[in-house]
Structure formats: structure tokens, C-alpha cells
C-alpha positions in Angstrom: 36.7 16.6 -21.1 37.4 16.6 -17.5 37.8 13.5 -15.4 35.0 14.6 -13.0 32.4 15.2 -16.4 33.7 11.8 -17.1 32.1 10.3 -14.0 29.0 11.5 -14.1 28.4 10.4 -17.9 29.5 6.8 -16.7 27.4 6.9 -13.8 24.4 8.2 -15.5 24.8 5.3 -17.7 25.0 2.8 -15.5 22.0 4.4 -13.5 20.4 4.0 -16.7 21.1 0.7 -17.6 19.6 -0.4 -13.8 16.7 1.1 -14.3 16.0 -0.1 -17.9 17.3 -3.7 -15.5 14.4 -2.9 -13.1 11.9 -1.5 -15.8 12.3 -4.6 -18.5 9.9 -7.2 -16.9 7.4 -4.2 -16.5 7.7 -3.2 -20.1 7.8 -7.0 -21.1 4.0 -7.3 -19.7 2.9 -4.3 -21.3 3.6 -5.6 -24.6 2.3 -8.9 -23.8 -0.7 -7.4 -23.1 -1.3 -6.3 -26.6 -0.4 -9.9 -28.1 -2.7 -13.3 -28.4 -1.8 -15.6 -25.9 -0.3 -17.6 -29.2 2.5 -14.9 -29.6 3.2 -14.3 -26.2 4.5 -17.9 -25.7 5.7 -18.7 -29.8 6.8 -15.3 -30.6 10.7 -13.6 -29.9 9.9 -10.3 -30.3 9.6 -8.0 -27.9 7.3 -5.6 -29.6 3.8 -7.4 -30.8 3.6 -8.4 -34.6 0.1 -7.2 -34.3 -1.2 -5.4 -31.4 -4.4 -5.7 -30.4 -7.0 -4.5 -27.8 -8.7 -7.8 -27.5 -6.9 -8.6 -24.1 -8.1 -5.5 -22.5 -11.7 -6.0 -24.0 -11.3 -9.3 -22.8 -10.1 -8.6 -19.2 -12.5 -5.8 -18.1 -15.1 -8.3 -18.8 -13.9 -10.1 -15.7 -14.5 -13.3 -14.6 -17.3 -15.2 -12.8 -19.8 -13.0 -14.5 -18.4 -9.8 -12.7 -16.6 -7.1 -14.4 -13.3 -6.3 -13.9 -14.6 -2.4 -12.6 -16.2 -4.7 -10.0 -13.0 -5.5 -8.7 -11.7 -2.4 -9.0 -14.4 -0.9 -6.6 -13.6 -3.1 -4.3 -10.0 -2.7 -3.6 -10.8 1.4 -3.5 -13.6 1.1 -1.4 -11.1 -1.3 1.4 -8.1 0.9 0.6 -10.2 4.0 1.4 -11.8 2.4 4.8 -7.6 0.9 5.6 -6.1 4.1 5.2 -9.4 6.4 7.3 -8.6 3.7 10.3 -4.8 3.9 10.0 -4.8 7.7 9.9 -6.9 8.1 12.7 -6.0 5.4 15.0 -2.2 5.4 14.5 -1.9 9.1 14.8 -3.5 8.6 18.0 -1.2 6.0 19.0 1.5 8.1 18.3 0.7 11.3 19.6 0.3 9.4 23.0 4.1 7.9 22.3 5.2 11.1 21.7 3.6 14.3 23.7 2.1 13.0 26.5 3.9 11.6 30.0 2.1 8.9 31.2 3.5 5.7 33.3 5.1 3.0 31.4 5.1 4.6 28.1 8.7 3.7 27.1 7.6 0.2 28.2 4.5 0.2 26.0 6.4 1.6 23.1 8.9 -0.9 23.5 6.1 -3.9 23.4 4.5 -2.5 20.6 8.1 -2.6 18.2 8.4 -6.1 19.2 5.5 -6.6 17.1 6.9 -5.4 13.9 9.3 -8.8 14.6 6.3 -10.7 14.9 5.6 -12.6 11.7 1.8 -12.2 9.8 1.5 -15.9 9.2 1.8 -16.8 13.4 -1.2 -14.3 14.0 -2.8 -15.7 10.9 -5.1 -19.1 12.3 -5.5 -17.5 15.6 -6.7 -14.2 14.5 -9.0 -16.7 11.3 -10.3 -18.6 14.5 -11.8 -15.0 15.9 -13.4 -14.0 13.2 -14.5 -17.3 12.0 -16.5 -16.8 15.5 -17.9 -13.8 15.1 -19.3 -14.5 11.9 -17.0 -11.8 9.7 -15.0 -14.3 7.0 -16.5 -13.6 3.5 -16.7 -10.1 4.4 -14.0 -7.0 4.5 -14.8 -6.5 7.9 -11.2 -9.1 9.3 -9.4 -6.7 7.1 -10.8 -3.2 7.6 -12.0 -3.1 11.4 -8.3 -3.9 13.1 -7.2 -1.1 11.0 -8.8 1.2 13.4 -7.1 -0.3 16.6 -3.7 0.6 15.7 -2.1 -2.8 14.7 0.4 -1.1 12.4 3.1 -0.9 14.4 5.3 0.3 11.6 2.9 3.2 10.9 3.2 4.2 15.0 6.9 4.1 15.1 7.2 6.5 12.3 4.6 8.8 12.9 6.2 8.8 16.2 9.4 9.9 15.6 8.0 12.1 12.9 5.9 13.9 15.9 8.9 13.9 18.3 10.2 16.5 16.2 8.1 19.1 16.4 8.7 21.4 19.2 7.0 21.2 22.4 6.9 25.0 22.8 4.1 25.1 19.8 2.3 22.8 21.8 2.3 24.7 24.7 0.8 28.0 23.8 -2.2 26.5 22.8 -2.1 24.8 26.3 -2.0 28.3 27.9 -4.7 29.5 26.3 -7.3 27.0 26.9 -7.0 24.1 24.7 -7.5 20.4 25.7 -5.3 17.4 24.8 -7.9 16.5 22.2 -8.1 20.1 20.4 -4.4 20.6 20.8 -4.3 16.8 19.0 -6.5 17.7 16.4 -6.2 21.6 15.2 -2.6 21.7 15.8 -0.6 18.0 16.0 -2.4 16.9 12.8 -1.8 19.7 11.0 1.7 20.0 11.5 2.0 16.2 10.9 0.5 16.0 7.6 3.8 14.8 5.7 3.7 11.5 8.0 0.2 11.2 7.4 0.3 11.3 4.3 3.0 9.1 4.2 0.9 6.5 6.5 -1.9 7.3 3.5 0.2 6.4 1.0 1.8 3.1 2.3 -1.2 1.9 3.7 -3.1 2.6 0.0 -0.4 0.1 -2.2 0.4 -2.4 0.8 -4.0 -2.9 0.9 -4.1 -2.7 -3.3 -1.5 -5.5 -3.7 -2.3 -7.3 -1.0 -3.8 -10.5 -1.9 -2.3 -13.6 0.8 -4.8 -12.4 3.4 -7.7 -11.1 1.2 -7.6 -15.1 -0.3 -7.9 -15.9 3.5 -10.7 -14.1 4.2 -12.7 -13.3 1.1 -14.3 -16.5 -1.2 -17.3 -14.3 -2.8 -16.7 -13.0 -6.2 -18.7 -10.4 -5.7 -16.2 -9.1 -3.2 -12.8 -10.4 -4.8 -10.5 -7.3 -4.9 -7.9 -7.0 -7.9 -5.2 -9.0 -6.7 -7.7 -11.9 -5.9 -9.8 -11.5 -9.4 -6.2 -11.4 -11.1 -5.7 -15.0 -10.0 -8.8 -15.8 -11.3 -7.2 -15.1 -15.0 -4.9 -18.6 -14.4 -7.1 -21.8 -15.0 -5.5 -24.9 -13.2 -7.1 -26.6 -16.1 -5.0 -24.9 -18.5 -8.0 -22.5 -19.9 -5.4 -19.5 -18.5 -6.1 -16.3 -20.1 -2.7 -14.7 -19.9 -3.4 -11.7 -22.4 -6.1 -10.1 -20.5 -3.8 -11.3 -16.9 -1.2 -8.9 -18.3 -3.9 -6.4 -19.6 -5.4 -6.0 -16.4 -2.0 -6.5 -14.6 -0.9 -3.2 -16.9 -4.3 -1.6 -15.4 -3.6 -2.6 -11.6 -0.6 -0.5 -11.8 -2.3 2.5 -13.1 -3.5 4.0 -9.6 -0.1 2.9 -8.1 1.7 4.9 -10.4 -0.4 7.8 -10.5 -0.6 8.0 -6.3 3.1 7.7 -5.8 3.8 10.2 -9.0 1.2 12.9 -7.6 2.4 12.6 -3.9 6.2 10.9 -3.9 7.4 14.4 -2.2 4.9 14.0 1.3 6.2 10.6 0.9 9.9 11.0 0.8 9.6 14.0 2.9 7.5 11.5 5.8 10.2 8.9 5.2 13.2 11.1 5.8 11.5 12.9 9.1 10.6 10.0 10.7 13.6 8.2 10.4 16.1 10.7 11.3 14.3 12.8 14.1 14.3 11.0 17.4 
């Protein structure tokens, strides 16, 4: 055996042994979601003694007289309206930063990545006193409608540098023959962007699912509690917790995650890499 075949097998097991590292607590909850909430605390195994459905019966069920699908709908129905206003208003944003020469664009680039430094807790009371005063807290609208002003600032910057690489000369023979700003924007710029969007699509979909600091904020309404916000509702303070159907439902939560990230991991590595090398 050579020393190079030697290598690899030590560095695919080490590669293994990380990931089983990184997996474990993952794997942990899944089998604590098929044990009573007497075994998950008194038992030592890892596997349950005897498995049983009872926490996912228990858990889609929900809480405050709402089922758990309730929830569910929810955090599609804002994850769906976060990633329509990213996608168009950010592209927008960007296509400005990128193609078009207009006076103090460096400068207004340059403010706009001083707000990715800008922590989310010092906007947090100021931006609450807003829409406490237009009468949106209890309602998705103080986390869906600035989605459509471009306030991602991480989403422009990449989708910028993503659209800096496309050559200027495909954007010109449209140009010649006719086309506006707009349709050169929309039937060509878009199209040839789609990795980045996707990758905006994609980031903006699990950063609004897991969310759940400013959906607490703004949301106090069961009926509109999303599924990080109904998941807390699984922990009693007054020691009533549920913790079979948390980790049920937990195990569920992840579901779409997975599935997005499995189905469309190369747009997103393939956005990733673009952006951040092309300048």
C-alpha cells in the first residue's frame, strides 16, 4: 500500500469521524423523538427501548388549540413573500451597483456594506417604535414588507459581484437593438444571474424558517406563530414541557431544510463561489 493511498484512508476517516462529530446531536433528537419523555431523561441508550409515534401524534396536534400544519403554513407562506421581495428588490439594487454609471455609486455602495457591520439588535427598538406606529406588530407585515426595499445588504453585495462578471458586451447588443435598461434588466440580466438568485432564494428561505428572535418581537397571535415560535411553545416554564413531541416536531422542521438545500446545493455553491471570487 502506497504512502499516498495511506492518506487518503486516514483522511477519509477523520472526515468521517467529524461528520458523525457534527451529525450526533442531530441523530440524538431523532431518537429522542421516538421515546416518552421518561426515557429520554432516565434512559442511557441511544436507540429507544420502545419506539413510539406518540410524540409525533402528539406534536402535530400543536399547541394553543392550533395544529402544528398551522404553523407550518405560516413560516411558508412569510418564507415565500421574504424570498419574492429579496429577489426582486436586491437584484435591482444590484444591477444598479453593477451595470449602470451613475454619480456617487462607489459612495452608495460603500454606505450600503457598512450596514452589514451594523448589528440587528441596535435597529431593533427603533425600527419596533415604527411599526408600533403604524399599527403592523401582530402581523407579518414588520417582517415581510422591508424585504422589498432592499435591506439585505449581504444579498446586494453578492449578487453584485456575481453580476460584475458577466460581460458588458452581452449587454450591449441588446442596447443596440432597441432595448431599455428595464428589458435589458429583466430578459437578459436575470436570466444570466439565476445561480445568484437562486442563491439569494435559498438563503433568504432557511435564514426566515429558523428565524425566531424577531418573529417573538413582532408576532404574539397563535394563529400566526411560525415554527420556530410554536416550537417554544413545547417548553412549559411551569415544568408541563413536552420534550418528545419538541424533538418530534424539531425532527419535522428540518425536513424542508434538508430537502431545499439537497435539491438545489449546486445553484447554491455555484452562487457562492461566483460572487465571491469575481469582482
Amino acid at each position: 500500500m502506497t504512502k499516498r493511498r495511506v492518506n487518503s484512508i486516514i483522511f477519509h476517516v477523520l472526515i468521517i469521524l467529524f461528520g458523525f462529530t457534527m451529525l450526533y446531536p442531530l441523530l440524538w433528537m431523532l431518537m429522542a423523538s421516538f421515546k416518552t419523555n421518561q426515557e429520554i431523561f432516565a434512559g442511557v441508550n441511544f436507540f429507544p427501548e420502545n419506539p413510539t409515534l406518540g410524540n409525533y401524534a402528539s406534536g402535530f396536534k400543536g399547541v394553543s388549540g392550533y395544529s402544528f400544519f398551522r404553523f407550518i403554513g405560516n413560516s411558508f407562506l412569510l418564507a415565500a413573500v421574504c424570498i419574492v421581495g429579496n429577489i426582486a428588490s436586491c437584484s435591482m439594487a444590484a444591477f444598479a451597483f453593477a451595470k449602470l454609471d451613475f454619480r456617487l455609486n462607489k459612495f452608495l455602495f460603500s454606505v450600503m456594506m457598512v450596514t452589514l457591520m451594523l448589528p440587528f439588535h441596535v435597529r431593533l427598538i427603533p425600527q419596533y417604535i415604527v411599526f408600533n406606529g403604524m399599527g403592523w406588530i401582530d402581523t407579518f407585515l414588520p417582517l415581510a414588507v422591508p424585504k422589498f426595499f432592499a435591506t439585505e445588504g449581504f444579498f446586494i453585495f453578492l449578487l453584485t459581484q456575481y453580476m460584475r462578471g458577466i460581460s458588458n458586451e452581452l449587454l450591449e447588443a441588446p442596447r443596440i437593438d432597441g432595448c431599455s435598461t428595464w428589458q435589458i434588466f429583466l430578459y437578459f440580466m436575470l436570466p444570466l444571474s439565476l445561480p445568484g438568485l437562486m442563491t439569494i432564494g435559498i438563503f433568504t428561505f432557511i435564514w426566515t424558517w429558523n428565524d425566531f428572535f424577531s418573529q417573538m418581537i413582532y408576532i404574539s397571535n397563535p394563529i400566526r406563530f411560525t415554527v420556530s415560535v410554536a416550537l417554544r411553545m413545547f417548553v412549559d416554564t411551569t415544568g408541563q414541557s413536552t420534550w418528545g413531541a419538541l424533538f418530534a416536531m424539531s425532527c419535522v422542521s428540518l425536513v424542508p431544510l434538508f430537502a431545499l438545500f439537497i435539491g438545489f446545493q449546486r445553484y447554491l455553491i455555484e452562487g457562492i463561489a461566483a460572487g465571491g471570487i469575481k469582482g
